[in-house]
PDB file of N, CA, C and O in Angstrom:
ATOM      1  N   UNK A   1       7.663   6.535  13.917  1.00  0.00           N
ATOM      2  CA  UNK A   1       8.510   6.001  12.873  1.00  0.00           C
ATOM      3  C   UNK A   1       7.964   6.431  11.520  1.00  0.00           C
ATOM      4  O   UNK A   1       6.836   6.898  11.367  1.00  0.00           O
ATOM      5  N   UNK A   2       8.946   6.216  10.451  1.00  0.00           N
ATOM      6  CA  UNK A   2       8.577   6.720   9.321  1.00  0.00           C
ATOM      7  C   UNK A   2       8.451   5.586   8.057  1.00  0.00           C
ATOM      8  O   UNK A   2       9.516   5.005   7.854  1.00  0.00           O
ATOM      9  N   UNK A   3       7.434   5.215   7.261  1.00  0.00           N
ATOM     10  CA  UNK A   3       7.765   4.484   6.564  1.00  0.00           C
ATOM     11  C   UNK A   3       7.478   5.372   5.028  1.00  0.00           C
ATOM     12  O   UNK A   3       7.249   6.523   4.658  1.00  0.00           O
ATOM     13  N   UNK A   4       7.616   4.332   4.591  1.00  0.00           N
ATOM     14  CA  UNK A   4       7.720   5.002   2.642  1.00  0.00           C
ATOM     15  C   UNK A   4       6.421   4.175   2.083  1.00  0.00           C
ATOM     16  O   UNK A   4       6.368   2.948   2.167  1.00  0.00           O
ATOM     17  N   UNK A   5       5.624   4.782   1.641  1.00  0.00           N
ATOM     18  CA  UNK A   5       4.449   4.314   1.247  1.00  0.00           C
ATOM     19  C   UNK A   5       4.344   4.185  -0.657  1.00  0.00           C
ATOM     20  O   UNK A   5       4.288   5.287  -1.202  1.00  0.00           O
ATOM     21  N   UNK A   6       4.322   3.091  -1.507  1.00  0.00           N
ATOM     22  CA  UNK A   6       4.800   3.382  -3.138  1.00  0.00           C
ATOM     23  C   UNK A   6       3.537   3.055  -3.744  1.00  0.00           C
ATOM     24  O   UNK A   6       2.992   1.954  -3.669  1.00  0.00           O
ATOM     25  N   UNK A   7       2.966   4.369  -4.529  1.00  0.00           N
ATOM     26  CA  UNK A   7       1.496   4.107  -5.049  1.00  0.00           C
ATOM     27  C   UNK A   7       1.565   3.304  -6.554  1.00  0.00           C
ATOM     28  O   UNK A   7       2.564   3.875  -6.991  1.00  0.00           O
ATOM     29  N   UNK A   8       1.225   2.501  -7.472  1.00  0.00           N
ATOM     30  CA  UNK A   8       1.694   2.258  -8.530  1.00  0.00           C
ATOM     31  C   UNK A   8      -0.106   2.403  -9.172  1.00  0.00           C
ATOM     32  O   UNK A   8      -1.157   2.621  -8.570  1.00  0.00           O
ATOM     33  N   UNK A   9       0.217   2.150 -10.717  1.00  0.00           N
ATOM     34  CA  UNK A   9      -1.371   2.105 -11.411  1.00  0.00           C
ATOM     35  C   UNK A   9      -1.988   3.413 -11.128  1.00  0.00           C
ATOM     36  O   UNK A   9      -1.320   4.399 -10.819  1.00  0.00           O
ATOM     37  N   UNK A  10      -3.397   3.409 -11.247  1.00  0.00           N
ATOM     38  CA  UNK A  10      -4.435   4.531 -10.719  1.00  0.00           C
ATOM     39  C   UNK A  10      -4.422   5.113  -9.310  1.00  0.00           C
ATOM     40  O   UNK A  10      -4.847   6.184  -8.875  1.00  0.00           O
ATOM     41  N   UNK A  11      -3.594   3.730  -8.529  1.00  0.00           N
ATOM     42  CA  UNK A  11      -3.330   5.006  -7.000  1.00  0.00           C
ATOM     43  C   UNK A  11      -2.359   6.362  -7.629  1.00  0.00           C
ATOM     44  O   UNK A  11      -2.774   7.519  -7.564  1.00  0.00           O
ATOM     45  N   UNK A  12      -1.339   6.084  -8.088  1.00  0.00           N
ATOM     46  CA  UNK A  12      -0.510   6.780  -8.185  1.00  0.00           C
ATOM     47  C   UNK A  12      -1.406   8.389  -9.049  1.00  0.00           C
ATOM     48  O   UNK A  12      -1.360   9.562  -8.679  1.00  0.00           O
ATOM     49  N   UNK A  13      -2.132   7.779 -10.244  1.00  0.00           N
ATOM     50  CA  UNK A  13      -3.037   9.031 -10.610  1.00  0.00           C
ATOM     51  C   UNK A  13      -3.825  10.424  -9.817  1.00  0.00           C
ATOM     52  O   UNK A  13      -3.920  11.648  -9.905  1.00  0.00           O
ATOM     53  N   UNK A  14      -4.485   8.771  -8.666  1.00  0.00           N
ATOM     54  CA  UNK A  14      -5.634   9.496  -8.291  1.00  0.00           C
ATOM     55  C   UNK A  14      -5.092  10.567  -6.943  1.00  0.00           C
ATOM     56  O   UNK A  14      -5.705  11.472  -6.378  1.00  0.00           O
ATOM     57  N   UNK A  15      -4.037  10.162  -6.777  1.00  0.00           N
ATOM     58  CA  UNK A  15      -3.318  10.966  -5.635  1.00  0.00           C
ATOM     59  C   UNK A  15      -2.082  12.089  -5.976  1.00  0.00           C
ATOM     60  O   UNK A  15      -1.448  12.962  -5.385  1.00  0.00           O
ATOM     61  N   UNK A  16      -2.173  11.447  -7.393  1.00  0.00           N
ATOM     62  CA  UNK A  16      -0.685  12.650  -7.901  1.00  0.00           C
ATOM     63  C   UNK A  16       0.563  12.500  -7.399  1.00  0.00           C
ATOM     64  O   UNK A  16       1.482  13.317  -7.351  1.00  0.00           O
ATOM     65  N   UNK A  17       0.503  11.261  -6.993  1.00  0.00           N
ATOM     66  CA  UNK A  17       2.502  11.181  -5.946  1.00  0.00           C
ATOM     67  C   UNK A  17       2.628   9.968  -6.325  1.00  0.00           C
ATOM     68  O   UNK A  17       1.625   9.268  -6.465  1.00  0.00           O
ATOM     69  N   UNK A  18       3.798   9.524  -6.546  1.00  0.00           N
ATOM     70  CA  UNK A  18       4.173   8.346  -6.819  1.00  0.00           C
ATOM     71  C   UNK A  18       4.813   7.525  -5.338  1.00  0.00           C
ATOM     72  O   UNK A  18       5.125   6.341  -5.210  1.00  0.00           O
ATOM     73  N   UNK A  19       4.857   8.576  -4.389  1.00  0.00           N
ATOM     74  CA  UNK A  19       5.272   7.586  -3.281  1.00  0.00           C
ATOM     75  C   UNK A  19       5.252   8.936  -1.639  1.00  0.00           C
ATOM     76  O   UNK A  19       5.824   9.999  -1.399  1.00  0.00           O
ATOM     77  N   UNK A  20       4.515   8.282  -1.096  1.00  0.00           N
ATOM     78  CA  UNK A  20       4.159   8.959   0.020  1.00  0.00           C
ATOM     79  C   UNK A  20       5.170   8.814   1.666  1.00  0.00           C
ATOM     80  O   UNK A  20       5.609   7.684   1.883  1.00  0.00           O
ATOM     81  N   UNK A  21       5.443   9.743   2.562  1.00  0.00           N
ATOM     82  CA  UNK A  21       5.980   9.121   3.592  1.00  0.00           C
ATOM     83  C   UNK A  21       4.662   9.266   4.272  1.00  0.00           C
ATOM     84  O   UNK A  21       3.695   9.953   3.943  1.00  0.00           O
ATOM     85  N   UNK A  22       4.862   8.327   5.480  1.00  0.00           N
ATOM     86  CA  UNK A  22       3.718   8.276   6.292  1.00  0.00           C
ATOM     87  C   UNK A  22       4.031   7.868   8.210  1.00  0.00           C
ATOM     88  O   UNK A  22       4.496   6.794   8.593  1.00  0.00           O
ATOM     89  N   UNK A  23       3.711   8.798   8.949  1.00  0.00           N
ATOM     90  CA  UNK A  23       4.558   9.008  10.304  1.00  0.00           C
ATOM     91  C   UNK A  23       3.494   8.085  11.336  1.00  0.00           C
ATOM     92  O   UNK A  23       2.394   8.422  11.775  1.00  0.00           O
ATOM     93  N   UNK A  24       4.133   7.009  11.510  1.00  0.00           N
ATOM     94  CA  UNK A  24       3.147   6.051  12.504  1.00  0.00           C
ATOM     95  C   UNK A  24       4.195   5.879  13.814  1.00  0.00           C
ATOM     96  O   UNK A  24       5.408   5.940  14.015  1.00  0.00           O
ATOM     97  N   UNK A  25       2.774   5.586  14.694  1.00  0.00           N
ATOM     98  CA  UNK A  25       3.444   4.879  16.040  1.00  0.00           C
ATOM     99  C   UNK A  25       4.550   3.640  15.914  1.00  0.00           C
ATOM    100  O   UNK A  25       4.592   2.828  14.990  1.00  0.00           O
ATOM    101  N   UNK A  26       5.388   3.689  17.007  1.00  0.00           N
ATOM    102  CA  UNK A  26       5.879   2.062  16.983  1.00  0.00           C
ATOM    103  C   UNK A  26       5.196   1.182  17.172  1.00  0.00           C
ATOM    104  O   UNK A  26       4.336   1.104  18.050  1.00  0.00           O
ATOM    105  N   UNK A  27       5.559   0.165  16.151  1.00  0.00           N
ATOM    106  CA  UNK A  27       4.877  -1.291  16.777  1.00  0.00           C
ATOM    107  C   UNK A  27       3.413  -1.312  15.358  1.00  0.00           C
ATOM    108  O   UNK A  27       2.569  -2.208  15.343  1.00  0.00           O
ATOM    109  N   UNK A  28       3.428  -0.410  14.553  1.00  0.00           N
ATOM    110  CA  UNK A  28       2.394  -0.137  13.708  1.00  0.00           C
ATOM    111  C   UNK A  28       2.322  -0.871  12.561  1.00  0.00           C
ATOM    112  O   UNK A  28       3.096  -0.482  11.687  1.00  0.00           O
ATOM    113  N   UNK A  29       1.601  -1.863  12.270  1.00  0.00           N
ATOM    114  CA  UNK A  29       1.317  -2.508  11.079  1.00  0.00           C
ATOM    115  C   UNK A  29       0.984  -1.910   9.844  1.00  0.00           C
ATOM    116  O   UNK A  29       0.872  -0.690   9.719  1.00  0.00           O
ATOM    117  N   UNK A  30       0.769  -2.975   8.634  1.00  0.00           N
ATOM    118  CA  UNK A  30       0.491  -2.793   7.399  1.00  0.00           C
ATOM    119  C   UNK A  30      -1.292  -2.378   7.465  1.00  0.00           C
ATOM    120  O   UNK A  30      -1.608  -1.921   6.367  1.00  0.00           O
ATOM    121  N   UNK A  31      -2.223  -2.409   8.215  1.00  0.00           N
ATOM    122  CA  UNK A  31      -3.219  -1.957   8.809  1.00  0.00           C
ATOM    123  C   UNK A  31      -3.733  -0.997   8.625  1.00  0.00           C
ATOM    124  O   UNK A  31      -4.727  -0.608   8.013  1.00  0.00           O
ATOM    125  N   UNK A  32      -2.403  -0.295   9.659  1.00  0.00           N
ATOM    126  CA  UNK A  32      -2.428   1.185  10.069  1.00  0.00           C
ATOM    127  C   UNK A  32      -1.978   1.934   8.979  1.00  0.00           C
ATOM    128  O   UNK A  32      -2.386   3.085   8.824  1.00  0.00           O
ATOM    129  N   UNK A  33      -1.214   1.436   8.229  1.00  0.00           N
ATOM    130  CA  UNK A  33      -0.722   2.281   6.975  1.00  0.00           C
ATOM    131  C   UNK A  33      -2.047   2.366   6.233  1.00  0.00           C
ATOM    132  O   UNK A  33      -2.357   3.483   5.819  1.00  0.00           O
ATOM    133  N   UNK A  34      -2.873   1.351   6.004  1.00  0.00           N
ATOM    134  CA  UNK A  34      -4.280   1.266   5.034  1.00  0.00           C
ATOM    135  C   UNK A  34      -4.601   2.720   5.728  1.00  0.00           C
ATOM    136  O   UNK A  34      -4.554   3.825   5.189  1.00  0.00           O
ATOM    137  N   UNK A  35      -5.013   2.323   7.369  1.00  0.00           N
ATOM    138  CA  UNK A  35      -6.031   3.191   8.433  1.00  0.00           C
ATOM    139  C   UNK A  35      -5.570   4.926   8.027  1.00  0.00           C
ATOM    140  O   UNK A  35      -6.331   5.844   7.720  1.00  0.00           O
ATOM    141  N   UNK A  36      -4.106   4.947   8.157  1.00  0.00           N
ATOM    142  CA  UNK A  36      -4.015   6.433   7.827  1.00  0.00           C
ATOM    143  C   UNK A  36      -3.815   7.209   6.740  1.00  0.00           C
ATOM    144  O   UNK A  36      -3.586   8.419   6.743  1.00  0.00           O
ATOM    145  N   UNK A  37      -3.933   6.287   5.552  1.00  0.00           N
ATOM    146  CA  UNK A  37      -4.122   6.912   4.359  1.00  0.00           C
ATOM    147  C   UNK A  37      -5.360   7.100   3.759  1.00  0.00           C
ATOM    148  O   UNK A  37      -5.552   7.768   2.743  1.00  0.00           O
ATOM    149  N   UNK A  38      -6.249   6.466   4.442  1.00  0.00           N
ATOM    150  CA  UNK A  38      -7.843   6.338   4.471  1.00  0.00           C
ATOM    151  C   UNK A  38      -8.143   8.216   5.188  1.00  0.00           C
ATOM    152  O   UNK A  38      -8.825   9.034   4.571  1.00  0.00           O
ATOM    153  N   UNK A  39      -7.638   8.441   6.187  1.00  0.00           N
ATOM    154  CA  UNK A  39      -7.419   9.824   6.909  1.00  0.00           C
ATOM    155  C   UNK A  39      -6.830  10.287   6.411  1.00  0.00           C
ATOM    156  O   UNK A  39      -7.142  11.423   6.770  1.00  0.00           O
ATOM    157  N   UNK A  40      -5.662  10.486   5.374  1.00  0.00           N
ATOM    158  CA  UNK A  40      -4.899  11.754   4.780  1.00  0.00           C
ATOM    159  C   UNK A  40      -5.615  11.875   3.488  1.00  0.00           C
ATOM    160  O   UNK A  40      -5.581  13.006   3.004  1.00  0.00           O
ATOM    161  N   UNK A  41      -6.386  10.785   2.683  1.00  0.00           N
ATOM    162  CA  UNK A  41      -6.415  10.393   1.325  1.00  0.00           C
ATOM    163  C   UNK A  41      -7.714   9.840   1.197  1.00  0.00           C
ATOM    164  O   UNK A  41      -7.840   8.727   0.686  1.00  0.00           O
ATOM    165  N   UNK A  42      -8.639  10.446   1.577  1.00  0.00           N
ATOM    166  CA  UNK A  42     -10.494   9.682   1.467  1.00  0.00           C
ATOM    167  C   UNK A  42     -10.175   9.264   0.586  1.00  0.00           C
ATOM    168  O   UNK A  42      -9.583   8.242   0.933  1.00  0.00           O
ATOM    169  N   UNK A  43     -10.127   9.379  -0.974  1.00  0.00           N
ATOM    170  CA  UNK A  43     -10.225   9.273  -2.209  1.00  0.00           C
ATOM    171  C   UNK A  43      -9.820   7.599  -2.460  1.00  0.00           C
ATOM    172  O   UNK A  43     -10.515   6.845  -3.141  1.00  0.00           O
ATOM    173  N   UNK A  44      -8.603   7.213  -1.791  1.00  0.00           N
ATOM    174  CA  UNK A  44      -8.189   6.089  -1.795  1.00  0.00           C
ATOM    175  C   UNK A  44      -8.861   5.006  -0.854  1.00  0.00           C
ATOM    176  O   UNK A  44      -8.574   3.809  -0.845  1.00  0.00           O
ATOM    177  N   UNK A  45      -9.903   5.702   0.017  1.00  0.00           N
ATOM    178  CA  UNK A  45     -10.760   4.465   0.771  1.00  0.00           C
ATOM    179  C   UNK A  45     -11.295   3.045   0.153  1.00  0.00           C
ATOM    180  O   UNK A  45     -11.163   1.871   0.501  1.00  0.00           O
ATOM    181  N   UNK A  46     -12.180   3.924  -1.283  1.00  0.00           N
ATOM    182  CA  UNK A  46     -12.801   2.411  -1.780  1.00  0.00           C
ATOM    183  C   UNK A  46     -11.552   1.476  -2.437  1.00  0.00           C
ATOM    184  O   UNK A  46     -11.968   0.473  -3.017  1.00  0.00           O
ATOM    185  N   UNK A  47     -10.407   1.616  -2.434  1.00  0.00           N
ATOM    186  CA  UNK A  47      -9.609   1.116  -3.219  1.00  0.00           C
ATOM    187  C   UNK A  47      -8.784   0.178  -2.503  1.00  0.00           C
ATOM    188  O   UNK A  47      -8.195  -0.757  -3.045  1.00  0.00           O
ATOM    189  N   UNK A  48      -8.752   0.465  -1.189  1.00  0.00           N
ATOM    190  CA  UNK A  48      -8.054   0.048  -0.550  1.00  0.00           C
ATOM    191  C   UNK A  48      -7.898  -1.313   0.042  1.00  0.00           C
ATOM    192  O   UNK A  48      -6.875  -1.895   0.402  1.00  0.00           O
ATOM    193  N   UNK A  49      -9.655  -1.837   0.066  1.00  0.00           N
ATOM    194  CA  UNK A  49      -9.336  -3.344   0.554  1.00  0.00           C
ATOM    195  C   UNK A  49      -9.023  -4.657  -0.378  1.00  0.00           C
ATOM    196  O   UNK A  49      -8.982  -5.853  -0.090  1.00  0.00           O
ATOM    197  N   UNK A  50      -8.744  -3.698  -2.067  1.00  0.00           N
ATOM    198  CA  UNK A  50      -8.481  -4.727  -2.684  1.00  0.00           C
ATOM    199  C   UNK A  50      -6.958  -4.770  -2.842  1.00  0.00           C
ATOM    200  O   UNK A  50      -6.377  -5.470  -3.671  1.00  0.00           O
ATOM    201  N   UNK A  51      -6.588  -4.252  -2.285  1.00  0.00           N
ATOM    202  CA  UNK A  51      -4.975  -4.007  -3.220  1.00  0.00           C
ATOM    203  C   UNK A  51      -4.354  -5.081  -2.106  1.00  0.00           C
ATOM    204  O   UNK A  51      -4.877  -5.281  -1.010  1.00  0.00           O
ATOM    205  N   UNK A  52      -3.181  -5.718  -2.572  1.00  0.00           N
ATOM    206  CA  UNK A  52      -1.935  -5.753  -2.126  1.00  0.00           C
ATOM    207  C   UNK A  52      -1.094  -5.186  -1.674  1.00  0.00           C
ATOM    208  O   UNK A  52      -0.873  -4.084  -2.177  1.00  0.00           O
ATOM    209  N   UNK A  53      -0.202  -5.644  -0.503  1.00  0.00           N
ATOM    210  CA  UNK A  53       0.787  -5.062   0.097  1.00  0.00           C
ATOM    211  C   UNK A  53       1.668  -6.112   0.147  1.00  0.00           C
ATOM    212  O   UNK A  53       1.570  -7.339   0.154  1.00  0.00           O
ATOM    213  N   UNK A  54       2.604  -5.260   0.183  1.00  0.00           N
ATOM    214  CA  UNK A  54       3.942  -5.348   0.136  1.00  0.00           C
ATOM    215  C   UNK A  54       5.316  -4.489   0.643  1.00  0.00           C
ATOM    216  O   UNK A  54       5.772  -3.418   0.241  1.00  0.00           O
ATOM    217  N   UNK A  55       5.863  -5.598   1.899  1.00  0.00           N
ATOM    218  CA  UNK A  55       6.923  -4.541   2.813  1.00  0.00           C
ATOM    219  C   UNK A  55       8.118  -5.283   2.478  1.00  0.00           C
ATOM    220  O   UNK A  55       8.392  -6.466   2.677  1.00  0.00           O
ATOM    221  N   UNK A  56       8.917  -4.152   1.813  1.00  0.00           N
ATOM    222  CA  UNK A  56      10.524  -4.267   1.500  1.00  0.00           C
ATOM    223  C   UNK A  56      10.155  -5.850   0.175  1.00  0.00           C
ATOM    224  O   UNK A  56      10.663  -6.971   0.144  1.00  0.00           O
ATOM    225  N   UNK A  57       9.211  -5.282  -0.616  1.00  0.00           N
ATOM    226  CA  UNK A  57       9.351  -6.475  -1.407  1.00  0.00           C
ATOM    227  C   UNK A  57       9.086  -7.697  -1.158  1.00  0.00           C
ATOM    228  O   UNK A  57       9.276  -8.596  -1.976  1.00  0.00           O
ATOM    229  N   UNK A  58       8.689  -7.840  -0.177  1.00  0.00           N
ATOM    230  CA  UNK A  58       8.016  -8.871  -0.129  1.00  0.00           C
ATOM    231  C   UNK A  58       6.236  -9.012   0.527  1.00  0.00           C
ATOM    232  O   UNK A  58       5.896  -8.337   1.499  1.00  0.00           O
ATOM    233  N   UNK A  59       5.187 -10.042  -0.231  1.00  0.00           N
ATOM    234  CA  UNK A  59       3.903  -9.445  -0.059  1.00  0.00           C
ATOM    235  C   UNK A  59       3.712 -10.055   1.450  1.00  0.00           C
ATOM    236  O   UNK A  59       3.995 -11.193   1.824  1.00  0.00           O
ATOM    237  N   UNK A  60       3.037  -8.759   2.369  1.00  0.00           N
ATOM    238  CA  UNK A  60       2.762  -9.155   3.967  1.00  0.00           C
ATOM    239  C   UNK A  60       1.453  -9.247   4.136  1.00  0.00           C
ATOM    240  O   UNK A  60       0.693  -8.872   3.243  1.00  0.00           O
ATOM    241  N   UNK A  61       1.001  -9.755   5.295  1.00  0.00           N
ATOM    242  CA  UNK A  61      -0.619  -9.548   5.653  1.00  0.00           C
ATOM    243  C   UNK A  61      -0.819  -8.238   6.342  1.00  0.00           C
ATOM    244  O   UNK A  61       0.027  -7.356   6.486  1.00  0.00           O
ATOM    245  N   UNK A  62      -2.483  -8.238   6.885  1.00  0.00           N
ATOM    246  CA  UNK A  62      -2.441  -6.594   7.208  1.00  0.00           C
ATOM    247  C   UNK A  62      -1.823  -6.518   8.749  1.00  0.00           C
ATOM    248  O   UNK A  62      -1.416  -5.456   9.220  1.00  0.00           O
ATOM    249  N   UNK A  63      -1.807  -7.602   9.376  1.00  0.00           N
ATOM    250  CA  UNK A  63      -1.063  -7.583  10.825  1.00  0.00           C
ATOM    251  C   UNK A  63       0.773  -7.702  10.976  1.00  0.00           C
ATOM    252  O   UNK A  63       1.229  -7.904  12.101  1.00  0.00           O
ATOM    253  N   UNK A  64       1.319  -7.622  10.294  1.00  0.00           N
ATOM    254  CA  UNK A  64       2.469  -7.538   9.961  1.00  0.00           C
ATOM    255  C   UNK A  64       2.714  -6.637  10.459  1.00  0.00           C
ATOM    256  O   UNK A  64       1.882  -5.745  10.299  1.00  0.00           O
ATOM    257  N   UNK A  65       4.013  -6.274  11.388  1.00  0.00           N
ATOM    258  CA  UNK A  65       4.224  -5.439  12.065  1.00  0.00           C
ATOM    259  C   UNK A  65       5.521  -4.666  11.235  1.00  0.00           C
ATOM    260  O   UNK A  65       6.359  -5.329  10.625  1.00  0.00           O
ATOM    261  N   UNK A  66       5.555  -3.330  11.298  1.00  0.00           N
ATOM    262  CA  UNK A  66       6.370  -2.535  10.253  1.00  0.00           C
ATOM    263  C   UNK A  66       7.734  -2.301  11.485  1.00  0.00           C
ATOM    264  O   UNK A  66       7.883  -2.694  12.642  1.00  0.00           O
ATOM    265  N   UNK A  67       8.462  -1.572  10.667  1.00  0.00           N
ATOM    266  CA  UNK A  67      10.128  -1.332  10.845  1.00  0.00           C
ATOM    267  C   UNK A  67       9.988   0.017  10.358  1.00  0.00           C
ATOM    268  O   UNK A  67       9.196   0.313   9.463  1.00  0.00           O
ATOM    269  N   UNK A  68      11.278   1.416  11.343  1.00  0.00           N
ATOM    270  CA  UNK A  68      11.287   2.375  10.882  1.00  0.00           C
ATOM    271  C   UNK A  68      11.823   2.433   9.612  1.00  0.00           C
ATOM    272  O   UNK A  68      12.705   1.584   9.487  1.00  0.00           O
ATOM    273  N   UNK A  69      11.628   3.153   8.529  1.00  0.00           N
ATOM    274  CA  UNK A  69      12.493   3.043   7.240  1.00  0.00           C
ATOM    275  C   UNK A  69      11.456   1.759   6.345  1.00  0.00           C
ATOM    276  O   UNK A  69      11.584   1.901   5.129  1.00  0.00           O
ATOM    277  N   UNK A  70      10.760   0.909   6.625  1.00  0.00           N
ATOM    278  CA  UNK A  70      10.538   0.296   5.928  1.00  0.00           C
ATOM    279  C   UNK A  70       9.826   0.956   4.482  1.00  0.00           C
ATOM    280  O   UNK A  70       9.558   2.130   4.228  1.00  0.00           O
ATOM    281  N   UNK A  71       9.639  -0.280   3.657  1.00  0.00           N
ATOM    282  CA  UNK A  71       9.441   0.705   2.122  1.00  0.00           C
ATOM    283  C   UNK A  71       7.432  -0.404   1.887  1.00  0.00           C
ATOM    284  O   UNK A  71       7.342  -1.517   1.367  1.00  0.00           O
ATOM    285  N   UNK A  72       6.444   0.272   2.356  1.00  0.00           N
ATOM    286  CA  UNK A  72       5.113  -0.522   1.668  1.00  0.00           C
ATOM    287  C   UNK A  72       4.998   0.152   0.153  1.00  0.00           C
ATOM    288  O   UNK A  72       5.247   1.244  -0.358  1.00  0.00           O
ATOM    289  N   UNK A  73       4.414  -1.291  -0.316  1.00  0.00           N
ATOM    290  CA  UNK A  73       4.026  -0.871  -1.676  1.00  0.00           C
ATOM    291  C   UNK A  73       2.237  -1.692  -1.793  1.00  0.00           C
ATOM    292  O   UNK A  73       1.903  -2.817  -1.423  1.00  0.00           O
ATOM    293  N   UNK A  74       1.368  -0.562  -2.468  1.00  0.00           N
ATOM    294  CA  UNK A  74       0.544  -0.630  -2.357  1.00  0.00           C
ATOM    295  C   UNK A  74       0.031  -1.362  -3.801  1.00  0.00           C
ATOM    296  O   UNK A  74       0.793  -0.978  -4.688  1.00  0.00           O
ATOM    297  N   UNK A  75      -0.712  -2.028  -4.190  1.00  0.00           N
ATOM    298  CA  UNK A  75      -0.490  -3.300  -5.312  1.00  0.00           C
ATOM    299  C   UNK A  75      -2.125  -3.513  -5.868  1.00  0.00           C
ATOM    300  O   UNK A  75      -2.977  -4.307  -5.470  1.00  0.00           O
ATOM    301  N   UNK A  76      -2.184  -2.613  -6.800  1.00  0.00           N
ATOM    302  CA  UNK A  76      -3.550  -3.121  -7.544  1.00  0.00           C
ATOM    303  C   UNK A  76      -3.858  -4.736  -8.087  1.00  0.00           C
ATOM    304  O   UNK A  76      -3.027  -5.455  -8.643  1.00  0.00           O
ATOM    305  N   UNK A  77      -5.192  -5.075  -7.789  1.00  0.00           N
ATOM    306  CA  UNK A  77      -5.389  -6.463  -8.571  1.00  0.00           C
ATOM    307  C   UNK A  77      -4.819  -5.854 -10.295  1.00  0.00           C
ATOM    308  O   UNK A  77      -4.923  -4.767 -10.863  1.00  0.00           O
ATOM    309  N   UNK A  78      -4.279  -7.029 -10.638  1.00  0.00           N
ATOM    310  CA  UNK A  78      -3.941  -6.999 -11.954  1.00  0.00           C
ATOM    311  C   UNK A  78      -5.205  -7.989 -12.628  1.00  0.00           C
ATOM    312  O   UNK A  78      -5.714  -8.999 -12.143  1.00  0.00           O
ATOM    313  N   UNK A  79      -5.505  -7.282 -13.951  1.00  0.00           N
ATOM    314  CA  UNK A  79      -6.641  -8.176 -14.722  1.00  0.00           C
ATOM    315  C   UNK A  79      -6.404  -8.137 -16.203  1.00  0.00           C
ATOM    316  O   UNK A  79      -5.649  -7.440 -16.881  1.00  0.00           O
ATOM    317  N   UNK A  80      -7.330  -9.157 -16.538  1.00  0.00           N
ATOM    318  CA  UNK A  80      -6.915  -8.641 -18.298  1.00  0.00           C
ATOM    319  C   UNK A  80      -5.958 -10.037 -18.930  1.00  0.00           C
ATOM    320  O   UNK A  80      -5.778 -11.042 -18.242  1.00  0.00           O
ATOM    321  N   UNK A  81      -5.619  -9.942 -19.793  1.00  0.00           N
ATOM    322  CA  UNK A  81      -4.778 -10.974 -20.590  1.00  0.00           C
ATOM    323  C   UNK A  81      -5.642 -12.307 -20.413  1.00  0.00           C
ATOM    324  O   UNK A  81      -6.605 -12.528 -19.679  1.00  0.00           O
ATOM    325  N   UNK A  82      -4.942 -13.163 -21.379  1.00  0.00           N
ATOM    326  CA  UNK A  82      -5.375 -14.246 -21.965  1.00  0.00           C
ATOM    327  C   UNK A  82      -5.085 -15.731 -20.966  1.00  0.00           C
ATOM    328  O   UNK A  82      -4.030 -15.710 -20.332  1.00  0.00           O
ATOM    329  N   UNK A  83      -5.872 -16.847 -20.830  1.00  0.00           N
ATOM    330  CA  UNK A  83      -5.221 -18.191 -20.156  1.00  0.00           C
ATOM    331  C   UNK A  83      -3.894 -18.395 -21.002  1.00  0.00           C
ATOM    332  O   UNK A  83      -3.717 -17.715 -22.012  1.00  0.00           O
ATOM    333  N   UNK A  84      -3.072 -19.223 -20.634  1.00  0.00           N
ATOM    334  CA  UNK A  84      -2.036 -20.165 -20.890  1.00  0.00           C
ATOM    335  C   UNK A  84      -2.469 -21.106 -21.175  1.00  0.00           C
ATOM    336  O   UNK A  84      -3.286 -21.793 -20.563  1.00  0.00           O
ATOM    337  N   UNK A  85      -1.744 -21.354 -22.623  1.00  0.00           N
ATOM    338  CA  UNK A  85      -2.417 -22.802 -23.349  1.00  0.00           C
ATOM    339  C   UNK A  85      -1.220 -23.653 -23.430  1.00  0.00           C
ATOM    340  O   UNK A  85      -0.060 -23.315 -23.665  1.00  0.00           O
ATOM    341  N   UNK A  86      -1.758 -24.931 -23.171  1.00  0.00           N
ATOM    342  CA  UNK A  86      -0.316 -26.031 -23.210  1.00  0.00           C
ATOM    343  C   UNK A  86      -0.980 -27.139 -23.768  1.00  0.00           C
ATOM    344  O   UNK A  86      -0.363 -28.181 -23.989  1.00  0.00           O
TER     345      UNK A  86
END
């Protein structure tokens, strides 16, 4: 199966693509998407156990089992800005 892999932030830099396909077995989790971009994409190894995911928009865990066509998006910690004062 094929899913759509969407780099945003410094993934997207450090790899030069803004959105990758990626050809997994059936039955293949959000996991395996980490597992084989770790194998196409060393570069993105150390980066990888912090980010967020997210399938078809909505955020999944890493055992989440994928759909052909589905769309992951790969999700840097966001940091920076100020508390909320009330």
């Amino acid at each position: 199966m094929k899913v759509r892999v969407r780099l945003f932030a410094g993934l997207r830099e450090l790899i030069g693509q803004q959105e990758i396909i990626v050809d997994l077995a059936e039955g293949a989790t959000v996991a395996d998407v980490r597992d084989q971009l770790c194998r196409d994409y060393p570069r993105l190894t150390p980066f990888l156990p912090a980010l967020a995911c997210a399938v078809n928009e909505d955020y999944k865990s890493p055992e989440h089992r994928l759909q052909d066509g589905d769309e992951v998006a790969l999700i840097p910690p966001v940091s920076g800005g100020s508390p909320c004062s009330r």
